[in-house]
LUMDRENFI-14545 format. One record per residue (C-alpha): residue number from 1; chain; x, y, z. Coordinates in steps of 0.1 Angstrom, whole numbers. Last residue first. Layout:
+-----+-------+-------+-------+-------+
|   n | chain |    c1 |    c2 |    c3 |
+-----+-------+-------+-------+-------+
| NUM |     A |     X |     Y |     Z |
...
+-----+-------+-------+-------+-------+
END
This chain:
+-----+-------+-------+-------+-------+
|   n | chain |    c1 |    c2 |    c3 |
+-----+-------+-------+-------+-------+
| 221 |     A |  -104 |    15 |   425 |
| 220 |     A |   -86 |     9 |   387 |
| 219 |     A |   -85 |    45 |   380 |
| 218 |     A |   -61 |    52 |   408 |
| 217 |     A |   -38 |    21 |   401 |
| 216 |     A |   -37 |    26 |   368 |
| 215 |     A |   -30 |    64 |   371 |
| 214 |     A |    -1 |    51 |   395 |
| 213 |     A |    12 |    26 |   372 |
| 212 |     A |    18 |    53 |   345 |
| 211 |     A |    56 |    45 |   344 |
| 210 |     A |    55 |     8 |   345 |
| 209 |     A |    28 |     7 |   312 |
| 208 |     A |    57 |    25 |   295 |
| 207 |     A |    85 |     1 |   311 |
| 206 |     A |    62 |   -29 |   299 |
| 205 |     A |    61 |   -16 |   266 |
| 204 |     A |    94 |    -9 |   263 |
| 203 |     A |   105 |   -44 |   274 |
| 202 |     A |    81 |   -55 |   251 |
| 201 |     A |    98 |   -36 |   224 |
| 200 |     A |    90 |    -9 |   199 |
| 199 |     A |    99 |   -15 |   165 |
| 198 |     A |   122 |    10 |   147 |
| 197 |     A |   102 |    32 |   128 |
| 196 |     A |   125 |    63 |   128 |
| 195 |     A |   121 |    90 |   101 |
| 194 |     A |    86 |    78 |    99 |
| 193 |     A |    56 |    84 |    74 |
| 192 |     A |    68 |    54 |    53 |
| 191 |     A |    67 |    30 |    80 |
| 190 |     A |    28 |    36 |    78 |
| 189 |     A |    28 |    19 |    43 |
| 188 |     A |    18 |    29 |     6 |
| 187 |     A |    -5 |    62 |    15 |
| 186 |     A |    -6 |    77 |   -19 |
| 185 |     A |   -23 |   101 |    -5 |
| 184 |     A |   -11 |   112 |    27 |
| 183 |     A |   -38 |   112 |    55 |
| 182 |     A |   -22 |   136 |    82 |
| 181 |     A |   -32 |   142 |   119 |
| 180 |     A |   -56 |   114 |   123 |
| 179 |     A |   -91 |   118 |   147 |
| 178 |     A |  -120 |   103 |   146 |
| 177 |     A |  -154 |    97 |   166 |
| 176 |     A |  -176 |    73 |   175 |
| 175 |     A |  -163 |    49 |   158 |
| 174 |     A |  -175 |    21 |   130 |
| 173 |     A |  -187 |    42 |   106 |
| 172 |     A |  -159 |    66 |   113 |
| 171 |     A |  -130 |    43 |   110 |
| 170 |     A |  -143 |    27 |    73 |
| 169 |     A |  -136 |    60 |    61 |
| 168 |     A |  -101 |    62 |    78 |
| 167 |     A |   -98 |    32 |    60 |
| 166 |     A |  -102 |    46 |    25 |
| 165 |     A |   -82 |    77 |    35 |
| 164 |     A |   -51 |    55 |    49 |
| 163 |     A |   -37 |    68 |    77 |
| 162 |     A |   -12 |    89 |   101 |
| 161 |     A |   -10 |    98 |   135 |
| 160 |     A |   -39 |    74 |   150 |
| 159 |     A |   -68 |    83 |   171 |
| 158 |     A |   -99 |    59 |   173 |
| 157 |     A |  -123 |    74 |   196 |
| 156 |     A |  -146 |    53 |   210 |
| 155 |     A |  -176 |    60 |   235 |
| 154 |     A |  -195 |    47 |   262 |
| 153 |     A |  -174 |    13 |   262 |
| 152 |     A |  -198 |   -16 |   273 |
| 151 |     A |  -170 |   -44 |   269 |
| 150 |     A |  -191 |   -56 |   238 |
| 149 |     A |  -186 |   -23 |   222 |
| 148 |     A |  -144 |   -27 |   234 |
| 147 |     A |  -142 |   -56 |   217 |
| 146 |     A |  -162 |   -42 |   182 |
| 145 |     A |  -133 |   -15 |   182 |
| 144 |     A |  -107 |   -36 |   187 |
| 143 |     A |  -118 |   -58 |   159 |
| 142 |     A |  -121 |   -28 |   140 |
| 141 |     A |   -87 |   -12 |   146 |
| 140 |     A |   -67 |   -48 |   137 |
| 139 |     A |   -81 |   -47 |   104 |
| 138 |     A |   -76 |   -12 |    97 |
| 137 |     A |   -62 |   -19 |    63 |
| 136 |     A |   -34 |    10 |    72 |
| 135 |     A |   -37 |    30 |   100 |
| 134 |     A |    -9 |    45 |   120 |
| 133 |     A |     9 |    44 |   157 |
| 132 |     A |   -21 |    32 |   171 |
| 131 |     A |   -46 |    47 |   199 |
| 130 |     A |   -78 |    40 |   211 |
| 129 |     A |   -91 |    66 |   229 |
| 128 |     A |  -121 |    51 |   254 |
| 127 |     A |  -151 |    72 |   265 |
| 126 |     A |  -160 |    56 |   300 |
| 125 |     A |  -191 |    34 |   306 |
| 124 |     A |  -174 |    -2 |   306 |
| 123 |     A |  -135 |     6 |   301 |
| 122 |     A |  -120 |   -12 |   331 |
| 121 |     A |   -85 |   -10 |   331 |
| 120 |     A |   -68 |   -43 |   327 |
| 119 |     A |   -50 |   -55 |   359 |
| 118 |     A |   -15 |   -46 |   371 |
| 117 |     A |    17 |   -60 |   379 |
| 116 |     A |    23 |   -78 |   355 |
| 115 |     A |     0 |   -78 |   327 |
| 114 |     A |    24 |   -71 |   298 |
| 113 |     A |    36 |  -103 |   292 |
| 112 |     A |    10 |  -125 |   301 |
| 111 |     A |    -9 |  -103 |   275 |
| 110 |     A |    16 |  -102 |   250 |
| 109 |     A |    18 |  -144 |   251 |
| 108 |     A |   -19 |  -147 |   251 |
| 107 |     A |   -21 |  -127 |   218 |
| 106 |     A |    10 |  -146 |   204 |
| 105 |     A |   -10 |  -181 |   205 |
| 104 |     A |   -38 |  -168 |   193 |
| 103 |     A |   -21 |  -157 |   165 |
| 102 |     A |   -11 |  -196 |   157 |
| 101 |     A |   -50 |  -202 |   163 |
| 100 |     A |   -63 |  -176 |   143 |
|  99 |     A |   -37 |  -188 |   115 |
|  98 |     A |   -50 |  -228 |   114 |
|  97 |     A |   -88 |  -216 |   117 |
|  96 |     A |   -84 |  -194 |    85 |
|  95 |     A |   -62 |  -222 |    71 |
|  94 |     A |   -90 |  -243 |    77 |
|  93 |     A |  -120 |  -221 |    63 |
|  92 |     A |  -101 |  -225 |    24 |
|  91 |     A |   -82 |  -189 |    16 |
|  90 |     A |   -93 |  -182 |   -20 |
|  89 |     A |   -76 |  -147 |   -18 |
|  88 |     A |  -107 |  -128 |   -31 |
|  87 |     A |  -127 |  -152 |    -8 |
|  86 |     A |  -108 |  -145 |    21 |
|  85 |     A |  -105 |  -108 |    11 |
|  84 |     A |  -144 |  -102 |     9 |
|  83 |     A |  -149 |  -124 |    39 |
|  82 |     A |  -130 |  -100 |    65 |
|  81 |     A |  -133 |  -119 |    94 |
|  80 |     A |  -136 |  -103 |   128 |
|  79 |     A |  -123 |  -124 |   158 |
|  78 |     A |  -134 |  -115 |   197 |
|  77 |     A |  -117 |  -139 |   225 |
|  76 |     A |  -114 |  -114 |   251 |
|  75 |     A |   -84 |   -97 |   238 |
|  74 |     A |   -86 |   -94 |   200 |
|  73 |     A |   -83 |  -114 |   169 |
|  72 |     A |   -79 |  -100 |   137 |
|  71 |     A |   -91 |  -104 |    95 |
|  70 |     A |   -77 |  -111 |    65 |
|  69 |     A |   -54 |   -86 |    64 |
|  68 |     A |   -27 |   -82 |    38 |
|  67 |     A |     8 |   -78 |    50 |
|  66 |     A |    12 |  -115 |    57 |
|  65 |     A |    12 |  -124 |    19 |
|  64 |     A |    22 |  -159 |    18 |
|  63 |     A |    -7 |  -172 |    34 |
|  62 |     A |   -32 |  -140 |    47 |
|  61 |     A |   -19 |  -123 |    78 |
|  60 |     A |   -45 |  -123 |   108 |
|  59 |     A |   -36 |   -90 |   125 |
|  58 |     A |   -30 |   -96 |   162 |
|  57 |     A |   -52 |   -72 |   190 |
|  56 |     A |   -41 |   -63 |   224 |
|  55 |     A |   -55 |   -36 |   247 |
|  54 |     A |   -28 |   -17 |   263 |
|  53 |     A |   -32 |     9 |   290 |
|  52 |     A |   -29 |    43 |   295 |
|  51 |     A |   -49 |    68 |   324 |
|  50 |     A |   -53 |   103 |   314 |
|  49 |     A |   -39 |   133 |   321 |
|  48 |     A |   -44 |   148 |   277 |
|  47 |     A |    -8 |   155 |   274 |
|  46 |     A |     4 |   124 |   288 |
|  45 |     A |   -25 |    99 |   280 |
|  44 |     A |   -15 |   116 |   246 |
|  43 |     A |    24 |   109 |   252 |
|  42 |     A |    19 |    74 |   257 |
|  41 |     A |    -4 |    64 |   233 |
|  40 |     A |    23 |    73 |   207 |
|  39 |     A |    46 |    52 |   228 |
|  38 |     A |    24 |    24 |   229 |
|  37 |     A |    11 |    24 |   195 |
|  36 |     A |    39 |     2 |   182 |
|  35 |     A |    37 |   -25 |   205 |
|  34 |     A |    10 |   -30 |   214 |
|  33 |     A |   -25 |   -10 |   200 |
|  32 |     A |   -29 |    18 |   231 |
|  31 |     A |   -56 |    24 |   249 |
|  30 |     A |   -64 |    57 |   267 |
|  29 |     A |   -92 |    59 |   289 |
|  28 |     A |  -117 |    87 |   300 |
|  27 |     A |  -143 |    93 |   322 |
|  26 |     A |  -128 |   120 |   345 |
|  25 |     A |  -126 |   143 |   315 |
|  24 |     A |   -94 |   164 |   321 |
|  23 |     A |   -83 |   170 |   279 |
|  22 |     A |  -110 |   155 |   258 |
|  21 |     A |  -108 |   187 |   232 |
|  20 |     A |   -73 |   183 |   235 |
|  19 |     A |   -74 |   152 |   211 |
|  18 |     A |   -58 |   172 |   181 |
|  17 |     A |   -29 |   184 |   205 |
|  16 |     A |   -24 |   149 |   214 |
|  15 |     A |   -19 |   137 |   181 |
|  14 |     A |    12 |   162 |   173 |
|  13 |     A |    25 |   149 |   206 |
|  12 |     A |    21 |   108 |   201 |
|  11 |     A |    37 |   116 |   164 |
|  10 |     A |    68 |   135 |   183 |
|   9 |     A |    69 |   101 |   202 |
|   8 |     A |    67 |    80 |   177 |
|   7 |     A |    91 |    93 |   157 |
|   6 |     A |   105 |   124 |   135 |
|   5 |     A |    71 |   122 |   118 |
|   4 |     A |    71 |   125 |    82 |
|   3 |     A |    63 |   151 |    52 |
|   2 |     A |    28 |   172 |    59 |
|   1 |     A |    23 |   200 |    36 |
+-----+-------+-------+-------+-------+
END
């Protein structure tokens, strides 16, 4: 019976082994979801010897109840709008605008941040992993996921540690494959599943990224 994940880095290793099957393939990319899914990402592209990168995505948090999604924004310029909770919530089409643009503003911000020194990795034709460090309303997942189908991604592979069965459902109409290591029902939270859930810096981020500039660099040419 699964109970919690020490960390994210034990959760990145316990993921890994369920990815093996894509362990050595020449076309593949790991992406993690910043911040949090950056270590976890870090230890498959590890495990699995493949290049990591970030590809950045911000939750649009409904007025007053920013845990509940009502849709994302995602590198590029891509926003998916969940309509069923922005009518359920009563959310009038400004305050929709007035939060993409506020999130917007964060989005740019992460990727000045974490872009130094190195380009985005090119994902058109390669089988992408796409990596977070759990799944909850998997709002943020699918606008990645429709991103990365405009970007000309071969495949998708949406690997998390931990989620929510109803989203996970959502996951594999959307993906091209998925892969969790524990769906715990009741789900509540993906804090919940941690011993340690700190939150993962940018400084940590970046010194991630740092440390597998030299796949970058070689996948990149």
């Amino acid at each position: 019976m699964f109970s919690r994940f020490a960390d994210r880095r034990e959760a990145g290793r316990a993921l890994a082994a369920e990815l093996a099957r894509y362990a050595g393939r020449r076309d593949l990319v790991v992406l993690a979801l910043p911040r949090g899914g950056v270590p976890v990402a870090a230890e498959v592209a590890r495990a699995l010897g493949a290049p990591m990168d970030v590809f950045v995505v911000r939750k649009l948090g409904a007025p007053g109840y920013p845990e509940l999604a009502l849709g994302a924004i995602a590198s590029g310029g891509l926003r998916v709008i969940d309509p069923s909770m922005v009518r359920l919530l009563r959310v009038r089409p400004e305050e929709v605008e007035r939060i993409a643009r506020e999130e917007g503003v964060e989005l740019e911000r992460r990727e000045r941040a974490y872009r130094v020194g190195h380009a985005p990795l090119p994902v058109a034709g390669r089988t992408v992993i796409l990596v977070d460090d759990g799944l909850a309303t998997g709002a943020s997942m699918m606008a990645a996921i429709a991103a990365l189908r405009q970007s000309g991604a071969t495949a998708i592979v949406v690997a998390v540690p931990v989620a929510a069965r109803q989203s996970l459902a959502r996951m594999r109409r959307a993906a091209d494959d998925v892969v969790a290591v524990a769906t715990p029902e009741p789900f509540f939270a993906v804090g919940l599943w941690y011993d340690d859930f700190t939150q993962t810096t940018d400084d940590e981020v970046r010194a991630l990224l740092d440390s597998g500039a030299p796949a970058l660099a070689t996948t990149a040419r």
